[in-house]
C-alpha positions in Angstrom: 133.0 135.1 65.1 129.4 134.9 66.7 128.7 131.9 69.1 126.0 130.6 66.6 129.3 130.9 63.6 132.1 128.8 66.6 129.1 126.2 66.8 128.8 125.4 63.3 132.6 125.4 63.1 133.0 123.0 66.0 130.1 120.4 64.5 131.6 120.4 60.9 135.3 119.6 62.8 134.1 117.0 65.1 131.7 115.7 62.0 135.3 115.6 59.8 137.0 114.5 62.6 134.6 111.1 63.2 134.4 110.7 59.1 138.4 110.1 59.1 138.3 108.0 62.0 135.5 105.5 60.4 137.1 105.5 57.4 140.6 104.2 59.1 138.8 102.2 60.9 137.1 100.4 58.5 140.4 100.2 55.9 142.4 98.6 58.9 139.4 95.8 60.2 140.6 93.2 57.3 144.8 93.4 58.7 143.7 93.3 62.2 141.4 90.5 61.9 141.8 87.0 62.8 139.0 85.8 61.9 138.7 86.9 58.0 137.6 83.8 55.9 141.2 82.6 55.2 141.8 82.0 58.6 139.0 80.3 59.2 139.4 78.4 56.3 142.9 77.4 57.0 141.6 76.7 60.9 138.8 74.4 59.8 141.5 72.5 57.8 144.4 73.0 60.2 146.2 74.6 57.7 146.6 74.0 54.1 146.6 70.4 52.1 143.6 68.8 50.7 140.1 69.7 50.1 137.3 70.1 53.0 134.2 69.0 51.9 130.6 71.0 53.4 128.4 68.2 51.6 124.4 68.6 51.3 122.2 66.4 53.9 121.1 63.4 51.7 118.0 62.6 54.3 115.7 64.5 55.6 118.3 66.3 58.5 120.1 69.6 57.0 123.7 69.7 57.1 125.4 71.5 59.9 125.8 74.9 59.5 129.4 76.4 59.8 130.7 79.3 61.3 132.2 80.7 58.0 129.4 80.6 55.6 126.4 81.8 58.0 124.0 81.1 55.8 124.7 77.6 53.6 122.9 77.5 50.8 120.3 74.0 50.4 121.1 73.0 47.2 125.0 73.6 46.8 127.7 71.4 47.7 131.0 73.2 48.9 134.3 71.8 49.0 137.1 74.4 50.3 141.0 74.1 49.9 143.1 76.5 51.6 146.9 77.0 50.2 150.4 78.7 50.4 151.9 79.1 47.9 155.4 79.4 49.5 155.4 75.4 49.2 154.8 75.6 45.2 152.4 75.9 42.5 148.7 74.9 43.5 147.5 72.7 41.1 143.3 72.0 40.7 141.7 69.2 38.8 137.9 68.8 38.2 136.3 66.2 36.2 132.8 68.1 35.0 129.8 65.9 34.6 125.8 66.7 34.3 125.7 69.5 37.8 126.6 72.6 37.0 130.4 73.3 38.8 132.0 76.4 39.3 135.8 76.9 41.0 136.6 80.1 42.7 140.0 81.4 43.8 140.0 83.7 46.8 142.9 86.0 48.4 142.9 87.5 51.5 141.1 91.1 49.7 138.2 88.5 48.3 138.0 86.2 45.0 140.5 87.2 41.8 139.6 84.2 39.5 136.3 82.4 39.1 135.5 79.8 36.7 132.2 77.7 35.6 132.4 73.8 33.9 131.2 76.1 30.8 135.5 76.9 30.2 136.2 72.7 30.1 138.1 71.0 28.0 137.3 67.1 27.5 135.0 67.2 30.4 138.7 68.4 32.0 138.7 71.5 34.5 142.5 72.3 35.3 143.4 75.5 37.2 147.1 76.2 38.4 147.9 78.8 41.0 151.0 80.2 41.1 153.2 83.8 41.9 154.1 85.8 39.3 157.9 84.7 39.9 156.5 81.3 39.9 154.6 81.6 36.6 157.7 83.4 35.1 159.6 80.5 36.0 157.4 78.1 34.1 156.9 80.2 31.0 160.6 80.2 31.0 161.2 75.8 30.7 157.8 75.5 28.7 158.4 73.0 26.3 156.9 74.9 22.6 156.0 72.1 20.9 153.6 70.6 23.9 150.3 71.9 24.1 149.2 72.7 27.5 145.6 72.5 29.0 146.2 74.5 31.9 144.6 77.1 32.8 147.3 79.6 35.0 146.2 82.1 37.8 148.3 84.3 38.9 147.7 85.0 42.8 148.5 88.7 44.3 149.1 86.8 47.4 150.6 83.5 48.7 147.8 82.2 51.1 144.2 82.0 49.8 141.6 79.4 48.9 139.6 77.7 46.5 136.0 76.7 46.7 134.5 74.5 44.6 130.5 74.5 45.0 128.2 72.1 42.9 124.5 72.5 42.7 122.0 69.9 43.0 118.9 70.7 41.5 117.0 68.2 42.5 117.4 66.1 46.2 117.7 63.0 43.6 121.0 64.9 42.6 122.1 65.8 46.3 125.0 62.9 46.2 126.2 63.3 42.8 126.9 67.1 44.3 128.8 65.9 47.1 130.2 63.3 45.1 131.4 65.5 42.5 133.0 68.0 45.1 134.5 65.0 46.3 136.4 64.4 43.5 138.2 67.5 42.8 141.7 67.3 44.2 144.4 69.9 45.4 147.6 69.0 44.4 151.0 71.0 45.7 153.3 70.5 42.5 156.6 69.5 43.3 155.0 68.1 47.0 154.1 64.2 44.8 151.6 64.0 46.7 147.8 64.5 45.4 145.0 65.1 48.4 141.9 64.0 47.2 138.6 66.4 48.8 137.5 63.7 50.7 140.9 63.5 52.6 
């Protein structure tokens, strides 16, 4: 082989070569990272129960920006609740109104359910999140004669978070936004006890 043919040979090798180590690279950032948005979102909270609340400024000062959403949008309120499933079903309950709502559910590969206030029932937004062992379960001692509202999510993992974000149109509408957020609530069922977002 001529020098010119060993020099194309050894550029295509260490080009292959740095290709495969990107690529593994990449693929292994979101196990090795400690800072991915569920842990952050389970820091902020110091782990799971309840509802964090990143509410729109209502004066003229705009909100504090946080670490995990670099760049918060003006006119949307955020509320966040991380969970684990290992404790029970994650139950999520949203009264809609006039600001358009929408509930997200996120897993450590990114969001696997998303909802607007369009998919209400009676002004009613009710989301539970639950294993597939977990949703078996309840299939299992569902009553046939009562008609459930619920809408069930099967999670591919048992820690994630939802985030609820409400946007205000107007400033007028700012605190209704927050408000709203505000009022959705993350309850572990089994747990009897209901966290409010505020708390």
């Amino acid at each position: 082989m001529s020098r010119r043919g060993r020099l194309w040979l050894a550029t295509a090798c260490g080009l292959v070569l740095a290709g495969l180590v990107h690529i593994v690279v990449v693929l292994a950032i979101p196990s090795l990272s400690e800072s991915d948005a569920l842990s952050r979102a389970r820091a902020g909270q110091g782990g799971e129960g309840g509802m964090r609340i990143f509410a729109l400024a209502t004066g003229d000062t705009p909100p504090a920006a946080e670490a995990w959403l670099p760049i918060p949008d003006p006119v949307v309120a955020v509320g966040l609740c991380p969970y684990d499933l290992a404790d029970g079903p994650l139950r999520v309950a949203a009264r809609t109104g006039p600001l358009m709502m929408s509930v997200a559910v996120h897993g450590r590969r990114g969001a696997f359910y998303a909802v607007t206030d369009q998919a209400a029932v009676r002004g009613a937004l009710d989301l539970v999140i639950l294993t597939r062992r977990q949703f078996d379960e309840a299939l299992a001692n569902e009553d046939e004669n009562e008609v459930s509202r619920d809408v069930r999510v099967v999670a591919p993992n048992t820690r994630g978070f939802v985030v609820v974000r409400v946007i205000a149109d107007l400033p007028s509408q700012r605190a209704a936004a927050n408000a709203a957020v505000q009022a959705v609530s993350c309850t572990v069922e089994g747990a009897g006890e209901d966290t409010k977002a505020g708390g």
